[in-house]
Biopython code that builds the backbone (N, CA, C, O; Angstrom):
import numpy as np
from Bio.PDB.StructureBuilder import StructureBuilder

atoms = [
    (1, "UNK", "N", (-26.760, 11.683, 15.718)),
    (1, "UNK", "CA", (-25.662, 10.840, 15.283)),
    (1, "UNK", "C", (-24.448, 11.743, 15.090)),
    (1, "UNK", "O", (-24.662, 12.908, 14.754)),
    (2, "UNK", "N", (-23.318, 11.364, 15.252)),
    (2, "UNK", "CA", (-21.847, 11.839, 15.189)),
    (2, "UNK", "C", (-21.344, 12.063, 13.761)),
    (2, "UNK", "O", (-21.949, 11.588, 12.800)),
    (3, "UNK", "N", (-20.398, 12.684, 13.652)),
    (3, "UNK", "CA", (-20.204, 12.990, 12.351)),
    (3, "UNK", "C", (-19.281, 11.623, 12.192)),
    (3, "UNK", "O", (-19.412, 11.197, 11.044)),
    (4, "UNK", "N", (-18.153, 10.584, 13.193)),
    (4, "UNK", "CA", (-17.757, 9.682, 12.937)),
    (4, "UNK", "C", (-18.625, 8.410, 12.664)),
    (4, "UNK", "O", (-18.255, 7.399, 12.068)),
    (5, "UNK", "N", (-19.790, 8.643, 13.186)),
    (5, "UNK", "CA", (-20.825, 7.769, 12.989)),
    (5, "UNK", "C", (-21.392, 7.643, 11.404)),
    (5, "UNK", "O", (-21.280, 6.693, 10.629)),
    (6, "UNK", "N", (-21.895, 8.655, 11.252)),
    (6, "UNK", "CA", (-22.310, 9.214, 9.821)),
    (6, "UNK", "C", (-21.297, 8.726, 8.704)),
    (6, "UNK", "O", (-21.650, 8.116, 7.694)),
    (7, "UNK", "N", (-19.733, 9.143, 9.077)),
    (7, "UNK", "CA", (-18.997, 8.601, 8.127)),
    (7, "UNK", "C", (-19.025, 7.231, 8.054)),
    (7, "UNK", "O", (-19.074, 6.780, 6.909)),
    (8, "UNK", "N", (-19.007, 6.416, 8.994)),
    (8, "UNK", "CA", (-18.577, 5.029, 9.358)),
    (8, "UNK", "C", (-19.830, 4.474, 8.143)),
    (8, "UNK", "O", (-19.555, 3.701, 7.225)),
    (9, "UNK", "N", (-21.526, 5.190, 8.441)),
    (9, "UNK", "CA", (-22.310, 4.288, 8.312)),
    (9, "UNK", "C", (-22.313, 4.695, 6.617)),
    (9, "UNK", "O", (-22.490, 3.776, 5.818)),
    (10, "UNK", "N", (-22.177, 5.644, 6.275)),
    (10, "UNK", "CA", (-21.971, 5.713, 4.360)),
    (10, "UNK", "C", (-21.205, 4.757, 3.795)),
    (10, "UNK", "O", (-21.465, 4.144, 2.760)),
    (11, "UNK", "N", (-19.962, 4.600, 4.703)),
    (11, "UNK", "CA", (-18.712, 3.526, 4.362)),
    (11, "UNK", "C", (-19.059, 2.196, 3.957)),
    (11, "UNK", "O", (-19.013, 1.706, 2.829)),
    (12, "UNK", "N", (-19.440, 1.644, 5.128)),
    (12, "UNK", "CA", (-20.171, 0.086, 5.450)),
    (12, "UNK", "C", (-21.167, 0.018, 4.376)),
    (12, "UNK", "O", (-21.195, -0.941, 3.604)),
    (13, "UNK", "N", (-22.338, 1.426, 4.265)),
    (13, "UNK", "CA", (-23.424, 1.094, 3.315)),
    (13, "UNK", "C", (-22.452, 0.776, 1.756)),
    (13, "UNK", "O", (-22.531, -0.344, 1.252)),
    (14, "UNK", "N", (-21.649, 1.768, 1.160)),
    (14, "UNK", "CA", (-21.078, 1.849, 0.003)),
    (14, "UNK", "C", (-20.475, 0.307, -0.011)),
    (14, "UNK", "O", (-20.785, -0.555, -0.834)),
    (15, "UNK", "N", (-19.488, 0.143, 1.151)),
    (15, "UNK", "CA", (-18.925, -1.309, 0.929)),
    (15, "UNK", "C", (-19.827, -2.942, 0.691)),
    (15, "UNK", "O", (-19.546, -3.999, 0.127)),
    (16, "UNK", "N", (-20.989, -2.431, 1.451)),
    (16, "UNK", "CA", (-22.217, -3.230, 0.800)),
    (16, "UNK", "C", (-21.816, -4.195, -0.356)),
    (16, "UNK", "O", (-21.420, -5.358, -0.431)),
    (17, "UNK", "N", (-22.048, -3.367, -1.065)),
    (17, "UNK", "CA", (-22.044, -3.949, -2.313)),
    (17, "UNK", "C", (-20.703, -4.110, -3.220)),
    (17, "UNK", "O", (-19.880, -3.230, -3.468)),
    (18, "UNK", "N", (-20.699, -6.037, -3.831)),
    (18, "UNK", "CA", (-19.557, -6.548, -4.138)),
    (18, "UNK", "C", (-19.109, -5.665, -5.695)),
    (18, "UNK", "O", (-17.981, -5.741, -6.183)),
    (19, "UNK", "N", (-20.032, -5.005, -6.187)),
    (19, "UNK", "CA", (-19.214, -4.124, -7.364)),
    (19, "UNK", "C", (-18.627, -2.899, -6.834)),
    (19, "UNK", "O", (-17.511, -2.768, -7.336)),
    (20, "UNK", "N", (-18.929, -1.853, -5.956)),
    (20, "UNK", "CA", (-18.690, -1.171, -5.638)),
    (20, "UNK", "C", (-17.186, -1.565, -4.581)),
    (20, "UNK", "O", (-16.323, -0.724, -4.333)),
    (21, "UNK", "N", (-17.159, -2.779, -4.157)),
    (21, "UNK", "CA", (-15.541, -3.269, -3.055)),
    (21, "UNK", "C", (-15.113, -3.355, -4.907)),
    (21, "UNK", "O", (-14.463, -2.369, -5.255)),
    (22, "UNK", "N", (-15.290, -3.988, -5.619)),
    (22, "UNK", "CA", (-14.456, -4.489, -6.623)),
    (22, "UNK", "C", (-14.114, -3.070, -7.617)),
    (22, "UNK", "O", (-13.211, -3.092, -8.453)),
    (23, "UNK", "N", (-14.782, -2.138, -7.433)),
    (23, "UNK", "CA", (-13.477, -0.702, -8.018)),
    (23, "UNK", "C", (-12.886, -0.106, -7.172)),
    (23, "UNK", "O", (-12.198, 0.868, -7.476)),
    (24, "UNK", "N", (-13.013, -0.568, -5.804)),
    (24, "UNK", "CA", (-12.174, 0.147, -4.981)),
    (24, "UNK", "C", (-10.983, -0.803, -5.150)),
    (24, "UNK", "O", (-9.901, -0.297, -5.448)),
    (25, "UNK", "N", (-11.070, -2.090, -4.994)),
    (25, "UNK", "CA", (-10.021, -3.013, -5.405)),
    (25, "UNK", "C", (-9.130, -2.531, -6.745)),
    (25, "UNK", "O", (-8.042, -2.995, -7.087)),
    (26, "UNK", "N", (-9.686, -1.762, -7.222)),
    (26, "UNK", "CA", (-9.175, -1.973, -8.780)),
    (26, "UNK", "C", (-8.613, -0.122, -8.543)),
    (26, "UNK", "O", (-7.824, 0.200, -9.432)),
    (27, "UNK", "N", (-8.859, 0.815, -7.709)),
    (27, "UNK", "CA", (-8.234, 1.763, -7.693)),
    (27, "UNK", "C", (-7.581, 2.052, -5.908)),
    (27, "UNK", "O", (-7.425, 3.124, -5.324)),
    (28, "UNK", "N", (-7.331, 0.713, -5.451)),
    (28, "UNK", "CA", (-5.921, 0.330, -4.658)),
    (28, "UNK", "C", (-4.453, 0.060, -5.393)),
    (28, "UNK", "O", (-3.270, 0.047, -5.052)),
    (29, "UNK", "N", (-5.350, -0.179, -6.787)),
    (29, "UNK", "CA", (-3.568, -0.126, -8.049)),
    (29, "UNK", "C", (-2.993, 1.004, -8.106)),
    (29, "UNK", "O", (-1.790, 1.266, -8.083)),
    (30, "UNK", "N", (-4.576, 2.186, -8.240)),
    (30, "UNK", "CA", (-3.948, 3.648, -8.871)),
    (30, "UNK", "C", (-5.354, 4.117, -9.359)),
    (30, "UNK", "O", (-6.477, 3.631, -9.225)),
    (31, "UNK", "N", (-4.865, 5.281, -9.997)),
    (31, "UNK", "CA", (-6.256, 6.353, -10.077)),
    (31, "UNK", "C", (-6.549, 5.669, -11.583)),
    (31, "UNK", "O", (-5.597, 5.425, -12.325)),
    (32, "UNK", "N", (-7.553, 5.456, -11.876)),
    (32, "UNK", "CA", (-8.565, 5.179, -12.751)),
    (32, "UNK", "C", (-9.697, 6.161, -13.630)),
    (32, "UNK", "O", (-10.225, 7.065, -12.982)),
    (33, "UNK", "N", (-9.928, 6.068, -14.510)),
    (33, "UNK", "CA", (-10.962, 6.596, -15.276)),
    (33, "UNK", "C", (-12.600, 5.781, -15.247)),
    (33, "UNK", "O", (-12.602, 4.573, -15.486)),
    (34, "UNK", "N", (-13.553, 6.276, -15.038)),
    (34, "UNK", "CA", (-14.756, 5.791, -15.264)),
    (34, "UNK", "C", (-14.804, 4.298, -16.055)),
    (34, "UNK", "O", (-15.212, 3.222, -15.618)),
    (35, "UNK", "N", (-14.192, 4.654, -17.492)),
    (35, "UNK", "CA", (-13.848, 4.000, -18.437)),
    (35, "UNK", "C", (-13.594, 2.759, -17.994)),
    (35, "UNK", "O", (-14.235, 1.708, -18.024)),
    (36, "UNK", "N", (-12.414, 3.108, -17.526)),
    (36, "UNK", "CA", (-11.300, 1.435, -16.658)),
    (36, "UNK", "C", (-12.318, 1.035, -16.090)),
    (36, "UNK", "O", (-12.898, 0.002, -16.424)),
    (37, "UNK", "N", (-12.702, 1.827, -15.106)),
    (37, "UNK", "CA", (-13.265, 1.342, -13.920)),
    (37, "UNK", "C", (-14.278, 0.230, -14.426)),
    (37, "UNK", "O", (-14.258, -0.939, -14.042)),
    (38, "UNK", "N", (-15.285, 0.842, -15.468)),
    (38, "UNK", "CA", (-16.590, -0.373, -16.225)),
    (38, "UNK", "C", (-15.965, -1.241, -16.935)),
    (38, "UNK", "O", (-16.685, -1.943, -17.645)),
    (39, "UNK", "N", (-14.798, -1.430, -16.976)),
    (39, "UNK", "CA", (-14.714, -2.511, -18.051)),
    (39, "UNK", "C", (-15.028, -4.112, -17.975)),
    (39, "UNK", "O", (-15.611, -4.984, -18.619)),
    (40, "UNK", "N", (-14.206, -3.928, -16.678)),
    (40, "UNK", "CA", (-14.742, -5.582, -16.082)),
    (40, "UNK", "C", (-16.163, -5.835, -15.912)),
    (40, "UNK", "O", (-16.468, -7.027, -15.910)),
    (41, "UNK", "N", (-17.100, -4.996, -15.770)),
    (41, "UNK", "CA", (-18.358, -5.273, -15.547)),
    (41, "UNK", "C", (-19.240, -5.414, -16.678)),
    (41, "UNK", "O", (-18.744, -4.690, -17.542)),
    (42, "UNK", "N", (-20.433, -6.035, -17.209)),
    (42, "UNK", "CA", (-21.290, -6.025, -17.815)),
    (42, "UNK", "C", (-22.581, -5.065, -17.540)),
    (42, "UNK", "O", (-23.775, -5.340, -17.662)),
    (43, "UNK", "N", (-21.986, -3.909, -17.149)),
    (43, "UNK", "CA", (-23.030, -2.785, -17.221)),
    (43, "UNK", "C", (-22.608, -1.986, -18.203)),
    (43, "UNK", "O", (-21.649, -2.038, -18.973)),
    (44, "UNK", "N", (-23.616, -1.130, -18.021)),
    (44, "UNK", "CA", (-23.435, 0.178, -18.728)),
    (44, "UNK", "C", (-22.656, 1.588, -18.196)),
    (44, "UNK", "O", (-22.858, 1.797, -17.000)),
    (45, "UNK", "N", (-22.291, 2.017, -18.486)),
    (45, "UNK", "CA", (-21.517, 3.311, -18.096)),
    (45, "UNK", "C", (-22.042, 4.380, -16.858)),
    (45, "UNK", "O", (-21.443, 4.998, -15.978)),
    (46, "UNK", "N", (-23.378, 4.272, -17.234)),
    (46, "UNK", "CA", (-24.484, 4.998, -16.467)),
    (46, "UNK", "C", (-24.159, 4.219, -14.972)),
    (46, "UNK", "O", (-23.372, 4.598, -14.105)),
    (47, "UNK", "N", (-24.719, 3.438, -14.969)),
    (47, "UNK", "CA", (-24.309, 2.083, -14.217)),
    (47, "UNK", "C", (-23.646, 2.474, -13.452)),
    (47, "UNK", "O", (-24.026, 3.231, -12.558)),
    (48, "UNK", "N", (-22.446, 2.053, -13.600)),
    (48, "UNK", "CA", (-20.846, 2.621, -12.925)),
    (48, "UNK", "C", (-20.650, 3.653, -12.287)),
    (48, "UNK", "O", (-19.832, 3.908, -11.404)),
    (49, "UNK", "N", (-21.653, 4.419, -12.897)),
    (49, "UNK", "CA", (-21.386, 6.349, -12.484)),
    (49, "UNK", "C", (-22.202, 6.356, -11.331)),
    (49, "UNK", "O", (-22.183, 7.277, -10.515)),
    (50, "UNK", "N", (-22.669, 5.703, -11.273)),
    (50, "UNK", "CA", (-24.418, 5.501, -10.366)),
    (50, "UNK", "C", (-23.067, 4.783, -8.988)),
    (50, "UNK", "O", (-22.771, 5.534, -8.058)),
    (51, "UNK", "N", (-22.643, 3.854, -9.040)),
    (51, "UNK", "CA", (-21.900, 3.467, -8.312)),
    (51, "UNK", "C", (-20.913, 4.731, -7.281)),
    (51, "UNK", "O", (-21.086, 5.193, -6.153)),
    (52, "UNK", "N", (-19.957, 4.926, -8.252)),
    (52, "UNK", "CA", (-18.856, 6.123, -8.372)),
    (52, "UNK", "C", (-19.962, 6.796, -7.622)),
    (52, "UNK", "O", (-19.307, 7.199, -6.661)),
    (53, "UNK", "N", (-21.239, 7.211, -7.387)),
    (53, "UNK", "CA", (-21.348, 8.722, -7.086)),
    (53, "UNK", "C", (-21.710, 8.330, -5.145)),
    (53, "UNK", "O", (-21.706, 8.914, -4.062)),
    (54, "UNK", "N", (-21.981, 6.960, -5.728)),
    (54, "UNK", "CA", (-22.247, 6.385, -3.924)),
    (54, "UNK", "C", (-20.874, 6.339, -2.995)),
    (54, "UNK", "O", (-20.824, 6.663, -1.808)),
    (55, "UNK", "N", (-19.706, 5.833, -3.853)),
    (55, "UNK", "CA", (-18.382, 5.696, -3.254)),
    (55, "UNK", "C", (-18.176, 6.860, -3.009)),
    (55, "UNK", "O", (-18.059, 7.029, -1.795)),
    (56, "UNK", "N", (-18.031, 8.115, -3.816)),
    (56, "UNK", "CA", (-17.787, 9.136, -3.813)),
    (56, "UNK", "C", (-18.938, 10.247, -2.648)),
    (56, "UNK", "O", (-18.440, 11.258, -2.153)),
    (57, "UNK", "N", (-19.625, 10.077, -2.511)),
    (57, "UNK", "CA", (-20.335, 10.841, -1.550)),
    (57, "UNK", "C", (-20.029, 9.917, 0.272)),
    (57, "UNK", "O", (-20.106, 10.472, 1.368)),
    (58, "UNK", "N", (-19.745, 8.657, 0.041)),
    (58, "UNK", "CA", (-18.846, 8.277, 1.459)),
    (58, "UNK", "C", (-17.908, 8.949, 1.501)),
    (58, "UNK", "O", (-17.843, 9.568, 2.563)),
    (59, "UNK", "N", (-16.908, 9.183, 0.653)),
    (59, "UNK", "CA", (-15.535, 9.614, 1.324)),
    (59, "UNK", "C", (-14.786, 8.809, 0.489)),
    (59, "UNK", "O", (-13.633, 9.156, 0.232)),
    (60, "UNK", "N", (-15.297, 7.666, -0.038)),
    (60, "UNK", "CA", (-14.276, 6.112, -0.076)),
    (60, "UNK", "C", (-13.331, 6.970, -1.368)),
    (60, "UNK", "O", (-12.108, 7.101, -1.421)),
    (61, "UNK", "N", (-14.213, 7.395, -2.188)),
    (61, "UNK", "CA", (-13.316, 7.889, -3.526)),
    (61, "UNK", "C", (-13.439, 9.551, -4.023)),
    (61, "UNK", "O", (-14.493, 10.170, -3.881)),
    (62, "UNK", "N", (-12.247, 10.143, -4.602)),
    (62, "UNK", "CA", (-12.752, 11.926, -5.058)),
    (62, "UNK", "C", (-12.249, 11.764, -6.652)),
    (62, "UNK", "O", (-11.519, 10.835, -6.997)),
    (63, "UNK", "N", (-12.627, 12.556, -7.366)),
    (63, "UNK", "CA", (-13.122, 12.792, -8.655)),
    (63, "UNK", "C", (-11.719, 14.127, -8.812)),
    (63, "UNK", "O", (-11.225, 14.775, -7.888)),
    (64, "UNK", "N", (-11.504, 14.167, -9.740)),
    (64, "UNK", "CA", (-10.222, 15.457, -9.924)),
    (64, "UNK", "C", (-10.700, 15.144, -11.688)),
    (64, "UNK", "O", (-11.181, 14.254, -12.390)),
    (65, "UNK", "N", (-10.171, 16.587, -11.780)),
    (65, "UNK", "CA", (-10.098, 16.740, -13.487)),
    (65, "UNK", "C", (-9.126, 16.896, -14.000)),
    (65, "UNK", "O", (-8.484, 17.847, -13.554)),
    (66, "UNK", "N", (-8.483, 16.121, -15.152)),
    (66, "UNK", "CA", (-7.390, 16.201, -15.669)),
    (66, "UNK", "C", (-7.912, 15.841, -17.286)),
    (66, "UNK", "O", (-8.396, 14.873, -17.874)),
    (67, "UNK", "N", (-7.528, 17.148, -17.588)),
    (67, "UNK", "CA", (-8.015, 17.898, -19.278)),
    (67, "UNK", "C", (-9.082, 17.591, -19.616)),
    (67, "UNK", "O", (-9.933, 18.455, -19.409)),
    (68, "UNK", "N", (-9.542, 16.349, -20.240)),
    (68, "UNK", "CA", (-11.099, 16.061, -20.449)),
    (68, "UNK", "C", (-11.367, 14.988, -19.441)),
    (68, "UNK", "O", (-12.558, 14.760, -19.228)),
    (69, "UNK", "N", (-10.473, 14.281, -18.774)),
    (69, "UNK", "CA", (-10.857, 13.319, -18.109)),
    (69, "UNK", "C", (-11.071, 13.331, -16.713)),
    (69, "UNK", "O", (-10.235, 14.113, -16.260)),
    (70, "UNK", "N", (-11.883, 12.786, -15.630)),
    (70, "UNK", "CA", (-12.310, 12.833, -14.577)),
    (70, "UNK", "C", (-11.585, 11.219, -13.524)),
    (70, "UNK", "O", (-12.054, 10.241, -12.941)),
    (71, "UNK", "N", (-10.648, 11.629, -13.725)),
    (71, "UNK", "CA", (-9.952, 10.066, -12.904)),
    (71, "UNK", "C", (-10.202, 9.773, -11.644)),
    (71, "UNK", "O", (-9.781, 10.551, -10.788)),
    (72, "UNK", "N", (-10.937, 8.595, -11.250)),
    (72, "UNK", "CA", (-10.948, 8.304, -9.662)),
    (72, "UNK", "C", (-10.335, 7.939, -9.182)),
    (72, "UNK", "O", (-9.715, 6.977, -9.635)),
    (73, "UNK", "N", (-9.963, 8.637, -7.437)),
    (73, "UNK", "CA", (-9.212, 8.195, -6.820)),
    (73, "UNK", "C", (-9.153, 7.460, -5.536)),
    (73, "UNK", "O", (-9.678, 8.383, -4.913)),
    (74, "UNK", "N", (-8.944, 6.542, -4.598)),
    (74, "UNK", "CA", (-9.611, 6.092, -3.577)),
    (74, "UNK", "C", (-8.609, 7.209, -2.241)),
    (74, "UNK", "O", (-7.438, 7.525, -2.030)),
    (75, "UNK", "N", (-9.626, 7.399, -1.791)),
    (75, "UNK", "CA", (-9.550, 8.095, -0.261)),
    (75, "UNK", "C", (-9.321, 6.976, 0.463)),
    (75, "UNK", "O", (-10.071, 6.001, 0.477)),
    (76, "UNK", "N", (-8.005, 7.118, 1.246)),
    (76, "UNK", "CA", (-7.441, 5.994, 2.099)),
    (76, "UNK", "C", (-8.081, 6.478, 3.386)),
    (76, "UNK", "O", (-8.589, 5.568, 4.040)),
    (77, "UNK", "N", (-8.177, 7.685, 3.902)),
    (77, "UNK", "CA", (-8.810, 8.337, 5.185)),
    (77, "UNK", "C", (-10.197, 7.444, 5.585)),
    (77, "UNK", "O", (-10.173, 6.964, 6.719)),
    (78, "UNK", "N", (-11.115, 7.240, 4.962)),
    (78, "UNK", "CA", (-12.290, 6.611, 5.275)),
    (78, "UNK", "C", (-12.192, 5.728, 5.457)),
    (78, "UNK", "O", (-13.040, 5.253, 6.212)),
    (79, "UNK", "N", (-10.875, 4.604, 4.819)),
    (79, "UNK", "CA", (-10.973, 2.978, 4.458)),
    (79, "UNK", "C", (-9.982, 2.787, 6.343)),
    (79, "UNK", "O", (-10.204, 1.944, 7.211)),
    (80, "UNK", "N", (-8.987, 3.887, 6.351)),
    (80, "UNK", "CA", (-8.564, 3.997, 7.734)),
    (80, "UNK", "C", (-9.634, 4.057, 8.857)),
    (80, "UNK", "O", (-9.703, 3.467, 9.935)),
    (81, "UNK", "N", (-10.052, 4.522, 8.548)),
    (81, "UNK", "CA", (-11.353, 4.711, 9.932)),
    (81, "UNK", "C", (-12.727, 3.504, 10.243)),
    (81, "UNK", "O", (-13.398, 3.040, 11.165)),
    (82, "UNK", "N", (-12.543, 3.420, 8.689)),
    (82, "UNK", "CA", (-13.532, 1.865, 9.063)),
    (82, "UNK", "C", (-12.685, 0.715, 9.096)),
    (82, "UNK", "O", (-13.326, -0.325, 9.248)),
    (83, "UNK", "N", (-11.159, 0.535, 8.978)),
    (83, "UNK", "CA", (-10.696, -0.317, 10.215)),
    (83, "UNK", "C", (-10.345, -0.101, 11.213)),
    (83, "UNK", "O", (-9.829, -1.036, 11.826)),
    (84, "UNK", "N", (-10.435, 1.059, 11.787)),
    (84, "UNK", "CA", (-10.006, 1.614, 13.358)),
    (84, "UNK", "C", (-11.122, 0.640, 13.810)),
    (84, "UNK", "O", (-11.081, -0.397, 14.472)),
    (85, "UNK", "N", (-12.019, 1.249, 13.291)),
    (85, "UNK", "CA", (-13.288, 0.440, 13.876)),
    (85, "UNK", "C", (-13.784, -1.064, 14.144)),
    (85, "UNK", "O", (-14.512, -1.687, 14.917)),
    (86, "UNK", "N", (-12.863, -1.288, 12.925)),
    (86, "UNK", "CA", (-13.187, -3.143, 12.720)),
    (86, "UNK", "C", (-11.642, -3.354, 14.178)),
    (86, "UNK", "O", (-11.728, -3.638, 15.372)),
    (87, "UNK", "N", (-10.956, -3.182, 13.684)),
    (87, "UNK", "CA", (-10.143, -3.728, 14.841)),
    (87, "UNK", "C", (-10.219, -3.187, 16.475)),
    (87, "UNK", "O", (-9.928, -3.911, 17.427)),
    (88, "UNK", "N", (-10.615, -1.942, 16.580)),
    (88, "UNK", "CA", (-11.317, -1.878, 17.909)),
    (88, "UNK", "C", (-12.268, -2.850, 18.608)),
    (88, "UNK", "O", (-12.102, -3.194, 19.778)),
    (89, "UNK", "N", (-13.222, -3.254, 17.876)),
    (89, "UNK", "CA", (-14.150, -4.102, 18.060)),
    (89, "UNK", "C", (-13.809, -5.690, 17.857)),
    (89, "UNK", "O", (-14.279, -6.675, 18.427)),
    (90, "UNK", "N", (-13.054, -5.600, 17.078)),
    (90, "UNK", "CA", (-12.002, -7.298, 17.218)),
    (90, "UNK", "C", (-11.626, -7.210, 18.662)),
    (90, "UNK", "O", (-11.519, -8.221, 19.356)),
    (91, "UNK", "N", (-11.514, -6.527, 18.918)),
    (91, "UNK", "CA", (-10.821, -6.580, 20.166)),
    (91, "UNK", "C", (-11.778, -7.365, 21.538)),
    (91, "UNK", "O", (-11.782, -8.478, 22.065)),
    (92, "UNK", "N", (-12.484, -6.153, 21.710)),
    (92, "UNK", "CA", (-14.030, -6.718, 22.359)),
    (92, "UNK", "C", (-14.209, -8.650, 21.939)),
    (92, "UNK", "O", (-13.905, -9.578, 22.690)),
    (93, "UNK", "N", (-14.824, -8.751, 20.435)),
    (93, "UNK", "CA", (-15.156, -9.804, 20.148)),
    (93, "UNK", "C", (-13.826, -11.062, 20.618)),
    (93, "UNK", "O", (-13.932, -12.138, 21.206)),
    (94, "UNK", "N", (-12.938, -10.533, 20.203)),
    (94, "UNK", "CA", (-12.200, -11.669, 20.571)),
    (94, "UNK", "C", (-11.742, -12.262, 22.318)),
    (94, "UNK", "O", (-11.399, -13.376, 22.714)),
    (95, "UNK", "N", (-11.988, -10.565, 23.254)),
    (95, "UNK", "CA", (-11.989, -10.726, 24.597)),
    (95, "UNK", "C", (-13.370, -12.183, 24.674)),
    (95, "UNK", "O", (-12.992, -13.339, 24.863)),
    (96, "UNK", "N", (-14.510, -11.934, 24.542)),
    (96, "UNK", "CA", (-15.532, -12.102, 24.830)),
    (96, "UNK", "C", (-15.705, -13.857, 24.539)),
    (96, "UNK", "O", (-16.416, -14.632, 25.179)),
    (97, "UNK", "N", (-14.827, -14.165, 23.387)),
    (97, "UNK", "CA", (-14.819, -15.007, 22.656)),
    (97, "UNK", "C", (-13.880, -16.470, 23.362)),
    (97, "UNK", "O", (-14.085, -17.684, 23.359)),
    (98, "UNK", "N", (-12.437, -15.276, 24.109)),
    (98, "UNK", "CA", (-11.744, -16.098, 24.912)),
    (98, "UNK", "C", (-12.675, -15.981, 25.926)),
    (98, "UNK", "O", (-12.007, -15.206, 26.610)),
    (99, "UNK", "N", (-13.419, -16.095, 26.396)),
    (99, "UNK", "CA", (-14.116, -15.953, 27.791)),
    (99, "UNK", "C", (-15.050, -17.319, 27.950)),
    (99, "UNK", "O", (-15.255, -18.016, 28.943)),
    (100, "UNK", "N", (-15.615, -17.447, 26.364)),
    (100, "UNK", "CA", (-16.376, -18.473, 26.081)),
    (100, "UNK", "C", (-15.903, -19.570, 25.771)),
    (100, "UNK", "O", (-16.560, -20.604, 25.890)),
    (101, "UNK", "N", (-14.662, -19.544, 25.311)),
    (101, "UNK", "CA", (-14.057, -20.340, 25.269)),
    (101, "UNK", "C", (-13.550, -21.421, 26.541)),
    (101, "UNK", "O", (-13.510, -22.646, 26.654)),
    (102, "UNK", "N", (-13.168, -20.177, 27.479)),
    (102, "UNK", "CA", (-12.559, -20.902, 28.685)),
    (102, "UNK", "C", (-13.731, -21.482, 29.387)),
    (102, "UNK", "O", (-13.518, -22.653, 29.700)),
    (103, "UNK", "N", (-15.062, -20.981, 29.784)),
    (103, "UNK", "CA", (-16.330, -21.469, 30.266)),
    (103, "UNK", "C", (-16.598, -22.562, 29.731)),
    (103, "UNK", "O", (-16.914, -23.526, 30.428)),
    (104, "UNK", "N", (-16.511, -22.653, 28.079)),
    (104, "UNK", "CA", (-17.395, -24.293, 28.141)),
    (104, "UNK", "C", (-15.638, -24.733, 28.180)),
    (104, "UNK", "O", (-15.576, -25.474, 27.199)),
    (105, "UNK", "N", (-14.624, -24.693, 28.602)),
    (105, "UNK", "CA", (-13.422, -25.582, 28.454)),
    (105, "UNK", "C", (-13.582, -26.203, 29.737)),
    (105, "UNK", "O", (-13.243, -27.376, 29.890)),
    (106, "UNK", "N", (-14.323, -25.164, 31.169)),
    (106, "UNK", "CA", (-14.513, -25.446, 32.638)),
    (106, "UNK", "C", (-15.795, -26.249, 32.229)),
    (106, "UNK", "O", (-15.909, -27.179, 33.028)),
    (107, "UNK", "N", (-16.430, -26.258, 31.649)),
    (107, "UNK", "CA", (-17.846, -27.082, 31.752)),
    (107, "UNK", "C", (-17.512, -28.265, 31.460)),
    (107, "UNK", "O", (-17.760, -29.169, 32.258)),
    (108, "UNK", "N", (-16.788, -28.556, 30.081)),
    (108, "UNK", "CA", (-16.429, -29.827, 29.742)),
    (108, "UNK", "C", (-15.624, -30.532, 30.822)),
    (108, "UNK", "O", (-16.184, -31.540, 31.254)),
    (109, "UNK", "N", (-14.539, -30.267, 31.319)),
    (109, "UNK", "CA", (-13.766, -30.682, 32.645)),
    (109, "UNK", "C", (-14.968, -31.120, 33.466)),
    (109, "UNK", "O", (-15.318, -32.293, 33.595)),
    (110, "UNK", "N", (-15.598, -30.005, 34.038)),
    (110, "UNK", "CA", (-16.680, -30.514, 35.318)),
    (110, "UNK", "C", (-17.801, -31.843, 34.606)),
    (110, "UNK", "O", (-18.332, -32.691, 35.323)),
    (111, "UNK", "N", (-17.952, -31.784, 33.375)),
    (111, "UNK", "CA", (-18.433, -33.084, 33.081)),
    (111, "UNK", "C", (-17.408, -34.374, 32.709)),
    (111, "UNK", "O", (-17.947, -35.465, 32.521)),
    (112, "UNK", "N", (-16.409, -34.303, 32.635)),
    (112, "UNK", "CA", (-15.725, -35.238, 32.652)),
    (112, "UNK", "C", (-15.629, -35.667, 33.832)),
    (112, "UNK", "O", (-16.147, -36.769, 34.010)),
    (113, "UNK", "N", (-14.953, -34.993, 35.063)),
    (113, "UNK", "CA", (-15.129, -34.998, 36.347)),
    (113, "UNK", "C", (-16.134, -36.051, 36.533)),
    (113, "UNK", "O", (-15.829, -37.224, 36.747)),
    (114, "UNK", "N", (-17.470, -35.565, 36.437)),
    (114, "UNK", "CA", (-18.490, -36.242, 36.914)),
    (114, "UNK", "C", (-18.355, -38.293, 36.263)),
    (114, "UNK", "O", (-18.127, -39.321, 36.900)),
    (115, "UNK", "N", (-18.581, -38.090, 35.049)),
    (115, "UNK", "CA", (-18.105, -39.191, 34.203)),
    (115, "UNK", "C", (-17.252, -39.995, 34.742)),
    (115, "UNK", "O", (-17.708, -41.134, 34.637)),
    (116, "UNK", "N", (-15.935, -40.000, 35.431)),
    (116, "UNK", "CA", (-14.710, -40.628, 35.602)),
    (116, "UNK", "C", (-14.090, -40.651, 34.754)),
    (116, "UNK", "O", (-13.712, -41.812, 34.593)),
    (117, "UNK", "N", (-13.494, -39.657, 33.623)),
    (117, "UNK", "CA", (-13.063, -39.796, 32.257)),
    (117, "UNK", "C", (-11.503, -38.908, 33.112)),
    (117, "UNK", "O", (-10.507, -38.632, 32.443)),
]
sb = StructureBuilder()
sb.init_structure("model")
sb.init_model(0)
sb.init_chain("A")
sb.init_seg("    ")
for serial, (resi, resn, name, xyz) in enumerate(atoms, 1):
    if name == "N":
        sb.init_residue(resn, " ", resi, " ")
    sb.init_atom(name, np.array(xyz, "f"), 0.0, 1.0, " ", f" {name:<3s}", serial, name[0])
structure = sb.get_structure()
């Protein structure tokens, strides 16, 4: 496997899951503390960190120290690359999509045809 591969597939796995999109949502505002980050949730701290260490070993987020505190930050580089990807492949899907489109648009015609409609 590729090292763009590898990144892509940590990404997708981390984005998985709707708590883990919802602190990246919440540090698209700005850099955050652990703290912030759990508040909205009904976990525990542990919890969160357990999260943080999955985002953080994709790429999605990095950790910096500032005096006692450890603020997270989201890495835009990874979130860039897994839409290179999504819209590359829009691309494909949507070729493929007009294709199917136009086929049953010729099918329906050739059965009308037949019909007298």
């Amino acid at each position: 496997m590729n090292g763009g591969a590898s990144v892509l597939d940590a990404a997708f796995a981390a984005l998985a899951d709707p708590t883990r999109r919802a602190i990246l949502s919440t540090l698209a505002q700005g850099d955050a503390t652990v703290s912030e980050l759990a508040a909205p949730f009904a976990m525990s701290l542990p919890a969160v960190s357990k999260h943080l260490k999955v985002l953080e070993a994709s790429g999605l987020i990095s950790r910096t120290r500032s005096a006692q505190f450890r603020p997270c930050h989201l890495e835009r580089a990874v979130l860039d690359e897994v839409d290179d990807w999504i819209q590359e492949h829009r691309k494909v899907w949507d070729e493929r999509l007009d294709k199917l489109d136009e086929h049953l648009k010729n099918l329906q015609r050739g059965e009308e045809g037949r019909d007298g409609k």
